[in-house]
ChimeraX commands (.cxc) that place a marker at each C-alpha (Angstrom):
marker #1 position -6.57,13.57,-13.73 radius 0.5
marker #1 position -3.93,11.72,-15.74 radius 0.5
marker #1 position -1.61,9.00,-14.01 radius 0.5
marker #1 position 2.06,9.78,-14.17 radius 0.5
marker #1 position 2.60,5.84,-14.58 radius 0.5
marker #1 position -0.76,5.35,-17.60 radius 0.5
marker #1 position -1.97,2.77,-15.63 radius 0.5
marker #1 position -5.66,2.83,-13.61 radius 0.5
marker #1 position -6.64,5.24,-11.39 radius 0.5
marker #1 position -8.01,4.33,-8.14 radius 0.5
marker #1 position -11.62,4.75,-7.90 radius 0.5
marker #1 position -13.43,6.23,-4.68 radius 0.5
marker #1 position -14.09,3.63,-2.29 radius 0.5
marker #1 position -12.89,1.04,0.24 radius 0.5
marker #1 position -9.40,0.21,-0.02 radius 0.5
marker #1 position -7.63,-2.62,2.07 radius 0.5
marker #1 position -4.11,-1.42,2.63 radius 0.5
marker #1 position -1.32,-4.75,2.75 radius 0.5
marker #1 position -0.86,-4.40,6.73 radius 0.5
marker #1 position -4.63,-4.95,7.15 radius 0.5
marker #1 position -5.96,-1.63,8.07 radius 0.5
marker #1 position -9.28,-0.28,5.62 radius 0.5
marker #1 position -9.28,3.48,4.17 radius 0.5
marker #1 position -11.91,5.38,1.98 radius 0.5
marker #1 position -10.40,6.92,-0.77 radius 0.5
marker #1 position -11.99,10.36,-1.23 radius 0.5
marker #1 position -10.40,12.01,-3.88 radius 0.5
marker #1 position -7.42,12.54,-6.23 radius 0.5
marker #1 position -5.86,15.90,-6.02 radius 0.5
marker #1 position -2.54,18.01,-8.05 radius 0.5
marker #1 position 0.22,18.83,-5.69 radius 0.5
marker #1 position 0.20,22.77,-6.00 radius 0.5
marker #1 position 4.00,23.22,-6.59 radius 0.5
marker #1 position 5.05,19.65,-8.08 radius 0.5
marker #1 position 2.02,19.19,-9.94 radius 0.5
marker #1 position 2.29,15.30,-8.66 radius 0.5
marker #1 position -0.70,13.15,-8.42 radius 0.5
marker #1 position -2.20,12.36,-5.16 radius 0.5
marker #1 position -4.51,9.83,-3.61 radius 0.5
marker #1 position -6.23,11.18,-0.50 radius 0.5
marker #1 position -8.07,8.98,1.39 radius 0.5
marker #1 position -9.20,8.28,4.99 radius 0.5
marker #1 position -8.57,5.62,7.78 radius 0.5
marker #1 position -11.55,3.86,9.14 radius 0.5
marker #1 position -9.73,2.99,12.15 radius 0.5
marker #1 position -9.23,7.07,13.44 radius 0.5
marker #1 position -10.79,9.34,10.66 radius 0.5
marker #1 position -7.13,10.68,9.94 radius 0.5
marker #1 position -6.79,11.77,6.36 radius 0.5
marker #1 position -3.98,11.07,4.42 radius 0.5
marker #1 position -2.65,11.92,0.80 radius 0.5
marker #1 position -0.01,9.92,-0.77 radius 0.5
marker #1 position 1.77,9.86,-4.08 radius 0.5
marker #1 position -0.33,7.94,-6.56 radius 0.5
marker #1 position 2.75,6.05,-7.99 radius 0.5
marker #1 position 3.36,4.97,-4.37 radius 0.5
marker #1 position -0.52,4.48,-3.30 radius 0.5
marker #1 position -0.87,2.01,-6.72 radius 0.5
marker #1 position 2.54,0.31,-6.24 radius 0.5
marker #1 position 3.89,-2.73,-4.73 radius 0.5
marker #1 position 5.66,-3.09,-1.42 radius 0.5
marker #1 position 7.67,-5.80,0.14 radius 0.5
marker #1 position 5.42,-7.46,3.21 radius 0.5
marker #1 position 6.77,-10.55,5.65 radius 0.5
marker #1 position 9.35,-10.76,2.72 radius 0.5
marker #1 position 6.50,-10.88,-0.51 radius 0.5
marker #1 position 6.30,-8.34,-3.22 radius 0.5
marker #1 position 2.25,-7.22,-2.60 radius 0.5
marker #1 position 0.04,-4.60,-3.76 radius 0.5
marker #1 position -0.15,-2.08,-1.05 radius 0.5
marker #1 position -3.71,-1.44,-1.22 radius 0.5
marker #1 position -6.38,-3.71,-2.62 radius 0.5
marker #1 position -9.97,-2.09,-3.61 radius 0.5
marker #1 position -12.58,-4.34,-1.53 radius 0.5
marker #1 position -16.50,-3.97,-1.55 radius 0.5
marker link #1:1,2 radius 0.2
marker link #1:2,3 radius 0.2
marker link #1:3,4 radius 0.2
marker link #1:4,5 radius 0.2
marker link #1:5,6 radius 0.2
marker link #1:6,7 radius 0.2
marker link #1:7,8 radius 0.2
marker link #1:8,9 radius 0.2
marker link #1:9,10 radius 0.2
marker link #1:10,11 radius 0.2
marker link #1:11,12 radius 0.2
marker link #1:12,13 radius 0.2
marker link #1:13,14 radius 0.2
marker link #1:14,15 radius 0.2
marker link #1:15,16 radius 0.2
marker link #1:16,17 radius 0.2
marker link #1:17,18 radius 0.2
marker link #1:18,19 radius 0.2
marker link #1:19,20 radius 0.2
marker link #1:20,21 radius 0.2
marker link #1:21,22 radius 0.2
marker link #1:22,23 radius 0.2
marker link #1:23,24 radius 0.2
marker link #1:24,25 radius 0.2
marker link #1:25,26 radius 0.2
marker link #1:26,27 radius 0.2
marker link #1:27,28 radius 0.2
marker link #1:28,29 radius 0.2
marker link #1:29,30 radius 0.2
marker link #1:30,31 radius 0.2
marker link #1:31,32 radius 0.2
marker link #1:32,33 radius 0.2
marker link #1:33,34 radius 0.2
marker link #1:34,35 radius 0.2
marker link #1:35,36 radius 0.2
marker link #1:36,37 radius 0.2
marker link #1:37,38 radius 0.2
marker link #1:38,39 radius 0.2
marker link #1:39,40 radius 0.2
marker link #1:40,41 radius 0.2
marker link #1:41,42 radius 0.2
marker link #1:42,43 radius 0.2
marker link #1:43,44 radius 0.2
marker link #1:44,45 radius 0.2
marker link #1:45,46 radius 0.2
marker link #1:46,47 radius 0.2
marker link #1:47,48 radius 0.2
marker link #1:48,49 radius 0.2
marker link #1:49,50 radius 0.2
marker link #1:50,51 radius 0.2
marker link #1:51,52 radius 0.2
marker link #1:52,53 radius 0.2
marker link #1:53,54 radius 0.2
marker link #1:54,55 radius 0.2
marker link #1:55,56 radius 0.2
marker link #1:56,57 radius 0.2
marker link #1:57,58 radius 0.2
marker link #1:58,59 radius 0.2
marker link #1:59,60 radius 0.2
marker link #1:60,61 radius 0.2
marker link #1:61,62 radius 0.2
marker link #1:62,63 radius 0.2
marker link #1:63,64 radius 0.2
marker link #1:64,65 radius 0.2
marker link #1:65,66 radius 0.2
marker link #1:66,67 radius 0.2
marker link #1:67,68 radius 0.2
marker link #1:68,69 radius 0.2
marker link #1:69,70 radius 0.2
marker link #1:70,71 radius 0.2
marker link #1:71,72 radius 0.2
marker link #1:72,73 radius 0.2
marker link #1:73,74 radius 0.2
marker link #1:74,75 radius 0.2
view
């Protein structure tokens, strides 16, 4: 699956999002109308899946007023 952005795609594993809490990235997956990239991945905390843009899941956010990665591959 191509990145809209041409930069890395996130690999299945462990993922440490910026707030602290760990995921498992399971899969990437094609928004059926959009055709948008998504990361879907799971929370180790609850088991709740999640999919989120992969622009967004890749990017930066602003954290306790730093510009951070908002999830960082651990393992």
């Amino acid at each position: 699956m191509d990145q809209q952005q041409g930069g890395p795609l996130p690999g299945p594993g462990r993922y440490r999002h910026c707030k602290g809490g760990f995921y498992r990235v399971l899969t990437l997956a094609r928004h059926t109308e959009t055709g948008e990239s998504l990361v879907v991945y799971q929370s180790e905390q609850d088991g709740a899946i999640y999919a989120r843009p992969l622009p967004m899941f890749m990017g930066s956010t602003e954290y306790r007023g730093q510009l951070v990665s908002r999830f960082t591959r651990v393992e």
